[in-house]
N, C-alpha and C positions, 0 to 999 in steps of 0.2 A: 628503834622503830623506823622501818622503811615505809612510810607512804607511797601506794601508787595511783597517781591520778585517773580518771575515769573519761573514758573514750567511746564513740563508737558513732557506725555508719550516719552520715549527714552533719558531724560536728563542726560547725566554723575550723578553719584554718587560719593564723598569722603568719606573716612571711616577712622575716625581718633579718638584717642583714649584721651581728654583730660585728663581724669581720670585711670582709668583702661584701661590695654590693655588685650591680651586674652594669658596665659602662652600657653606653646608650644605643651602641649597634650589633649590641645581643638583649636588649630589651623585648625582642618577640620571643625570648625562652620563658620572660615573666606572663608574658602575654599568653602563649601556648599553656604552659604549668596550668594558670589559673584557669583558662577552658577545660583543660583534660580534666582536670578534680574537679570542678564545678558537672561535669558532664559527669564524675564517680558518683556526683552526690557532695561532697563537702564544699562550702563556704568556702570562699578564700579571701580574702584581706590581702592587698600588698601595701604594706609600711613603707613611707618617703624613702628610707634609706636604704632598700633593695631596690632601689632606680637611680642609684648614684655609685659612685667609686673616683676616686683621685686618691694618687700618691697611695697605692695599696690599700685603703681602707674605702669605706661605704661613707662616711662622717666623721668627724671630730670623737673621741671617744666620750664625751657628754653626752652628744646626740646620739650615738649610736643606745648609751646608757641609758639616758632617758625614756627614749621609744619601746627599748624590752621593758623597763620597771612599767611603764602606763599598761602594755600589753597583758602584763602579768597581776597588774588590777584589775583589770578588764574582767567579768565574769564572763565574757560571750566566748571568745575562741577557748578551744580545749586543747589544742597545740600550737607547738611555736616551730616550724620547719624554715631554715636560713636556704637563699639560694645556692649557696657553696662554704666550702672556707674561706681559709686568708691565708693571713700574717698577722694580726696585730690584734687580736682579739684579748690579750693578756690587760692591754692596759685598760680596758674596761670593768674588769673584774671590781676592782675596790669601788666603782661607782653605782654600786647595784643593790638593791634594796632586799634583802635576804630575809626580813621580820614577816612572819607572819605571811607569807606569798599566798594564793588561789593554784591549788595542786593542778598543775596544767602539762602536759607533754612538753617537752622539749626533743625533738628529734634530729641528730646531722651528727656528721664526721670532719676530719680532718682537723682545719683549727677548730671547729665547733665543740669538741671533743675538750678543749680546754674549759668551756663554758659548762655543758654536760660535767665535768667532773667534780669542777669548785662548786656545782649547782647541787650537787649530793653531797657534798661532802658537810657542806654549811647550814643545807636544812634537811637532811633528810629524806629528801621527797626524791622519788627513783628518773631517771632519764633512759634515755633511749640511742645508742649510738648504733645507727643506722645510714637509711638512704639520706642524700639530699634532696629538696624539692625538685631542680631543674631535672635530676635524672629518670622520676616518674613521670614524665609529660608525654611519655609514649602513648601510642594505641595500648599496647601488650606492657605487663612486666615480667620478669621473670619472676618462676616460684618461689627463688631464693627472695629479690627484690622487693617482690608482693608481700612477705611475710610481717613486711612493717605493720600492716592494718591488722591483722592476726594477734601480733603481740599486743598494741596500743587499744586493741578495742576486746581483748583477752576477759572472761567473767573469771570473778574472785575463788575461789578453792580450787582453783584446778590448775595444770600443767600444760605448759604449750612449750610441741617438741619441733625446731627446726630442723633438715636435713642439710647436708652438704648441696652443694650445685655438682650438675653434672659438666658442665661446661664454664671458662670464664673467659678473661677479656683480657688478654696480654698487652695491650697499650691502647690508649684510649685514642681514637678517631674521630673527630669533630665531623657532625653528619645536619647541615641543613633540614633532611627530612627527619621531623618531629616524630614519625613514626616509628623510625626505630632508633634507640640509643644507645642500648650495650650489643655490641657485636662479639657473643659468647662463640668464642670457637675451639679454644684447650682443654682437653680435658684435667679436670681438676682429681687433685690426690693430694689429702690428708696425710699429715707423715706424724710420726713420733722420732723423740731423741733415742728413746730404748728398741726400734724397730720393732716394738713389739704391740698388741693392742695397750691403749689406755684409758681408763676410765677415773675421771676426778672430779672431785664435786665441791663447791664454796661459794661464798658470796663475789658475783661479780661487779667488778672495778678496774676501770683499765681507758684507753683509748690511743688516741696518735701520740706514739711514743715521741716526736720532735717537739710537741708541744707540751705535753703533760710532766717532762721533764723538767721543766721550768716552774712548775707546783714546786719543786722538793723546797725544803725550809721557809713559805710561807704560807700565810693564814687559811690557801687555798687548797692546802695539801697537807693539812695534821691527820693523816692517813691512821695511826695508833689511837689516836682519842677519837676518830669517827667507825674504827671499831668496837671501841669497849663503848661507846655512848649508845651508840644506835645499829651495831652488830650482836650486840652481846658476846663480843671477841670472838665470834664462829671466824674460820679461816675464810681468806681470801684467795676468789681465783679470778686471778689476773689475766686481762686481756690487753695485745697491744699490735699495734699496726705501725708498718714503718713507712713515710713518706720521704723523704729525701738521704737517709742516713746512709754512711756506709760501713760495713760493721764493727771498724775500731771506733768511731761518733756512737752508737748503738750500744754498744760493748761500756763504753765511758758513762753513759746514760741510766744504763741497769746498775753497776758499781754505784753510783751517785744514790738510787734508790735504794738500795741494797743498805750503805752507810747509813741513812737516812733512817731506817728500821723501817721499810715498806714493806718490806720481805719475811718480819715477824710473823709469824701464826699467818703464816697463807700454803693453801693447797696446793698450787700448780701453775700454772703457764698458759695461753694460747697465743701464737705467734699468727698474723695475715700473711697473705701473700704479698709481694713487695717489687716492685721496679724500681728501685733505688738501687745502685751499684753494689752488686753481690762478691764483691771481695777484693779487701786493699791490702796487698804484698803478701798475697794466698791464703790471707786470713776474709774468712766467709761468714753468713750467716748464720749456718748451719753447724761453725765453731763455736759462732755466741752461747746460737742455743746449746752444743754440748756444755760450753764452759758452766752455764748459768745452771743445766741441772744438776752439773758435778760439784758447784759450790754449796746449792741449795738443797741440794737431796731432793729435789723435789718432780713430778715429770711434766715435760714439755711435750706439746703438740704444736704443730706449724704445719704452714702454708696452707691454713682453715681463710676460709670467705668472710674479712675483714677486710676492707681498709680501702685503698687505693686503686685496688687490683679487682672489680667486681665480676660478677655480681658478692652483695656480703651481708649474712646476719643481723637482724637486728636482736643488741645486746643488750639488758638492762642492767642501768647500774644499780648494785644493793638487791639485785634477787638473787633470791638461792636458785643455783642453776649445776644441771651435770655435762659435762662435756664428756664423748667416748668418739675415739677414732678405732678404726677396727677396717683391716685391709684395702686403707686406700680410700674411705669411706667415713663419715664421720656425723652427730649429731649433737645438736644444743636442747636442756630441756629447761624450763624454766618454770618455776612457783609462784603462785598467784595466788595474794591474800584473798581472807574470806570476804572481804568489805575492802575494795579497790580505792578509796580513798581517803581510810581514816584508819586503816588495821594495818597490823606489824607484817610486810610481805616473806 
């Protein structure tokens, strides 16, 4: 059983910083963030340790531990939105209170994406790898971007179908003016390995491949019993985003899943778009993903609106969801239990 927590216009927001927190002279982006959603309508809360960073983290990982477990007692806020990733969000993981949680959103990418995933995997309760806070503090989001509130505040029986972006953001620009953030100017194309259309459908599960990689063989990643316990062994479609890799690291990373039996009874593939070094000694990306569907039988779609490269999807993890690319073109659709906070999604 997937629980999904229940959301919508005006809910408190937490802002806390598992991994990175935000050093002190870029403190007006917490500052901005918390205007602009307070001006949407939602509450926002910023937690101590999204006002701090040293030595790559926001806190010691106690503290960082402790402030999400109080957060996740908390009845008031209905999500937990971090300012950014990191690096070091792993060593927090064993100090987090998993018993019995308040079904609450957790929304972010990058290292967040590590927390997001041990957070389904151990209770249950569905996540959401999407935007980060700092990047919605615009006037405007984009369609793609905006669709976080879409998904998170989604009513129970029904389907919410995301589209592709028409445009995205080839390297990111640090821009003082708050007003505008993602500088969308490439047009965006959906590809398949088969160049042909593809349509697949499964439970999705997945996130930033450099981190979620370090799941395989512990307590955070029994990927096979968090299918049969709380999938009912339906297959898994896999999502993943690449952030620094180059594709023999990537390449190395899938094999280590693959061994691992991640790859058992799963549907399919979706690969982000990626600025990380697209090929070392003419081995590319694009050979991964051939390799990966010639090993797996299985079909791959890439260079979909995940990850690092925005604008990108918000994905939940543990919904039944279909993905289809079709000339260039592509969409996500997702199932939504009848009772958003206590029924099988």
């Amino acid at each position: 059983m997937i629980l999904w927590p229940r959301f919508q216009q005006g809910d408190p927001i937490a802002v806390t910083a598992p991994s990175s927190g935000v050093p002190e002279e870029l403190h007006h982006l917490l500052t901005d963030t918390k205007n602009r959603q307070e001006q949407r309508g939602y509450p926002v809360t910023i937690y101590p340790t999204a006002w701090k960073q040293k030595k790559s983290v926001s806190a010691p990982a106690e503290e960082r531990a402790a402030e999400f477990n109080r957060i996740m007692k908390d009845e008031s806020p209905k999500a937990i939105i971090p300012p950014w990733g990191g690096e070091r969000l792993l060593e927090m993981l064993p100090l987090l209170d998993y018993s019995a949680p308040i079904p609450k959103w957790i929304l972010g990418y990058s290292d967040t994406s590590a927390l997001l995933f041990a957070w389904t995997i151990k209770t249950g309760i569905a996540t959401a790898h999407g935007t980060n806070i700092v990047d919605i503090r615009g006037a405007e989001m984009d369609p793609v971007t905006a669709a976080w509130e879409k998904v998170l505040a989604w009513e129970g029986g029904k389907t919410i179908t995301q589209s592709s972006s028409e445009l995205y953001q080839p390297e990111w620009k640090f821009d003082e003016v708050t007003d505008v953030v993602f500088h969308l100017t490439e047009p965006t194309e959906w590809k398949t390995v088969s160049g042909k259309p593809e349509r697949v459908e499964g439970r999705l599960l997945g996130g930033c491949i450099d981190v979620i990689t370090h799941l395989v063989g512990t307590p955070y990643g029994k990927v096979r019993e968090f299918q049969r316990n709380k999938l009912h062994d339906e297959p898994i479609l896999w999502y993943f985003e690449n952030c620094d890799m180059n594709p023999n690291e990537m390449k190395r990373c899938l094999k280590q899943m693959e061994y691992a039996g991640w790859f058992e009874n799963s549907a399919g593939f979706l690969f982000g778009r990626s600025a990380a070094v697209s090929e070392a000694d003419g081995y590319t990306a694009v050979d991964v993903y051939q390799d990966l569907a010639q090993d797996t039988g299985l079909p791959v779609i890439y260079d979909i609106d995940c990850g690092h490269v925005p604008p990108q999807l918000t994905f939940v993890n543990g919904a039944w969801a279909t993905a289809a690319c079709s000339n260039g073109k592509g969409t996500l659709t997702m199932q939504v239990p009848e009772e958003a906070d206590d029924a099988e999604a």
